[in-house]
N, C-alpha and C positions, 0 to 999 in steps of 0.2 A: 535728630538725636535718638528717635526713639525707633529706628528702623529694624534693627536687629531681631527687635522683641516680637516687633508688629508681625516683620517676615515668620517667627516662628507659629505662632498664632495664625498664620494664614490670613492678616489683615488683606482686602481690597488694594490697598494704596499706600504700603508703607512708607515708600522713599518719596510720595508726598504727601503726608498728613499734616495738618498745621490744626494745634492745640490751639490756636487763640483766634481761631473760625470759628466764632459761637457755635453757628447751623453744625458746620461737621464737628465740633466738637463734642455737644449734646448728641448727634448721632452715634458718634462715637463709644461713646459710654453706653447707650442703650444696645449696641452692637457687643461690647465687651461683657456686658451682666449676661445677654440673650443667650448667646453663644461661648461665653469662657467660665466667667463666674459662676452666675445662676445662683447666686445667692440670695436672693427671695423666688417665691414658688410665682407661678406664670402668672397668675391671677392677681399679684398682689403688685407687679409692675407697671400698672397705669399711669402712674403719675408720673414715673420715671420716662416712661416710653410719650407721653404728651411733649413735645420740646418745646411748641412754639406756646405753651403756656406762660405766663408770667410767674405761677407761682414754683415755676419748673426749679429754679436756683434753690430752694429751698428743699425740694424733694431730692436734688442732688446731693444737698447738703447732710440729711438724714440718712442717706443713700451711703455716703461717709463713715457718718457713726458707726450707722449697724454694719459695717466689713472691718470698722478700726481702722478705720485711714489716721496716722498720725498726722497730717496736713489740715492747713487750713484751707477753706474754698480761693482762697485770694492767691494760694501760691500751687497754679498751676499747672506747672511743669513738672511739678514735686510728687502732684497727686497723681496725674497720668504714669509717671514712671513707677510708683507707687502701685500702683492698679496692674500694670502691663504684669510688673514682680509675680507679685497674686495671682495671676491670673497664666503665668509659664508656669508658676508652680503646682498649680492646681490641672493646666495639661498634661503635665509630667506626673502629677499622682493619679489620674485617671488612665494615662496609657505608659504604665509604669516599664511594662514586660515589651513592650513595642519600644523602647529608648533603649533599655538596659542594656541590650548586647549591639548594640546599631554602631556601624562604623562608618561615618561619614567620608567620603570619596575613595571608599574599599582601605582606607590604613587598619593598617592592625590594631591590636589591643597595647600590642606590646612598642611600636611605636607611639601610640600616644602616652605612655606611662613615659616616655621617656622626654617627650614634651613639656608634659605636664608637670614634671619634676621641677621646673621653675617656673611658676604660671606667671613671676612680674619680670621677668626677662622679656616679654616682646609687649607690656605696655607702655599703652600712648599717653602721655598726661595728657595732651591737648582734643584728647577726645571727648568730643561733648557727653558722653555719655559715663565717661569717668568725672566729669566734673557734676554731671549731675547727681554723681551717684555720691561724691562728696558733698555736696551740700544736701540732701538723704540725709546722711550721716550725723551730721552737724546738727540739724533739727533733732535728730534722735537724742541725740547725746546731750543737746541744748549747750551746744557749741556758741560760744558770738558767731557771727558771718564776717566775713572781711571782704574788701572786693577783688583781692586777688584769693582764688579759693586754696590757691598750694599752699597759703599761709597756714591755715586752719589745722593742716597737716600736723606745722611745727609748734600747735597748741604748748605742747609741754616738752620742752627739749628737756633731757638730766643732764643734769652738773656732774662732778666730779665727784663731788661729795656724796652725790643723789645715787650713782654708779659703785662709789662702794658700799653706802649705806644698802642699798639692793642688795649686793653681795655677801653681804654678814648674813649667815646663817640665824634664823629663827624660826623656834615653836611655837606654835599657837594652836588653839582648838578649831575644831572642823567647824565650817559653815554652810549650814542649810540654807540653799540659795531660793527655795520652792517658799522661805516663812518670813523673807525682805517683799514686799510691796513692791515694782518698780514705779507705778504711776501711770505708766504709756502700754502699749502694746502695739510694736513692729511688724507683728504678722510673721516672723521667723522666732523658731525657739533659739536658736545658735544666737543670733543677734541679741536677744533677749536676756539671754542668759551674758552676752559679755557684756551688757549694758551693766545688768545688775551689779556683775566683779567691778567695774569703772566706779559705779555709784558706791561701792563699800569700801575701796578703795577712798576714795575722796574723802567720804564721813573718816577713815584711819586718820588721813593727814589733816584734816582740820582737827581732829582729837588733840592729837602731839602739840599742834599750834597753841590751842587752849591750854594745856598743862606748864608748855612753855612758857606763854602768857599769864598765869596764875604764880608758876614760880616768880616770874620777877615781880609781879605785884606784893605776894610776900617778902622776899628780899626788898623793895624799899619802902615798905611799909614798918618792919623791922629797925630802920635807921632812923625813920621819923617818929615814929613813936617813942621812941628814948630820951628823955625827959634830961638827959644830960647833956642831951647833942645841940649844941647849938652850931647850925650850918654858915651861920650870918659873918660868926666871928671867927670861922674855921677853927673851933676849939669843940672838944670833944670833954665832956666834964664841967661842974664848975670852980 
């Protein structure tokens, strides 16, 4: 599932890597900081590059932190694909001017725009690496998981109601998205930043929820407290 990425990164073995090979998977890792990442200085990867140490899982683990992996050690399909991300991005900011005008199998500029014009016209759900990339997502967003992942898709279908209320026009004051906290840190600003819209989003509608909830706590609070009302006798006065 992770072939794509591995091939662009120049992996050894991409079309067969298997994440849950301890041995190559700790190699693995120590192959991807060495040569992609390099996110600690040479000197300071000892622990990381030891694999058959025991207390190795834990300097992986640290290993984590300091990049912001949002994953846990225990979900590792998540973090590898996580890493791979990281780690094309960071080849591409490094050989920025070597990508930027590259046409892969001589097309042109102007046939791919034309491509690309609908990039979900030729995907595959069933591709492993679109479902991994959904359950990514899910974790980000602190999605529930379901075990069929398309579900997760249709988290929030609109209503009717949900479709016109969208559609009423309304003012509101600008918001500074740099002065909201998210919590997490994805490792893409883009994603980042549409986390933050989701997450303020959310705090809106649980707002509305509460005021709703508030009004009718007033409203029958209002009928009981009337010292004439008697509910019992369905008489209103005495």
């Amino acid at each position: 599932m992770f072939r794509r990425k591995l091939s662009a990164l120049d992996y050894h073995n991409p079309a067969g890597f298997n994440c849950r090979d301890e041995t190559e998977f700790r190699n693995f890792i120590v192959w991807l900081e060495d040569q992609k990442i390099r996110h600690y200085k040479i000197e300071d990867r000892g622990n990381l590059r030891n694999i058959h140490s025991d207390d190795w899982p834990k300097s992986f683990e640290k290993y984590m932190k300091d990049v912001n992996c949002p994953f846990k050690i225990q979900e590792r399909q998540e973090t590898v694909d996580w890493l791979l991300g990281l780690a094309v991005r960071l080849e591409y900011g490094d050989n920025a001017d070597k990508y930027k005008d590259s046409n892969p199998d001589g097309v042109k500029n102007a046939d791919n725009t034309a491509k690309n014009a609908e990039p979900l016209i030729n995907l595959d759900v069933n591709n492993p690496d679109f479902k991994a990339g959904v359950m990514a997502l899910a974790n980000l967003l602190q999605i529930q998981r379901h075990d069929d992942y398309l579900v997760m898709l249709k988290v929030k279908r609109l209503t009717q109601d949900a479709i016109a209320k969208a559609n009423q026009s309304k003012e509101g004051l600008p918001v500074a998205l740099e002065k909201h906290i998210l919590g997490f840190d994805t490792g893409d600003a883009v994603l980042n930043e549409a986390a933050q819209i989701l997450r303020l989003l959310h705090i809106e509608e649980l707002r509305e929820l509460q005021t709703k909830i508030n009004e009718a706590i007033v409203a029958v609070q209002a009928i009981i407290a009337d010292p004439k009302t008697d509910h019992r006798l369905g008489k209103v006065g005495r």
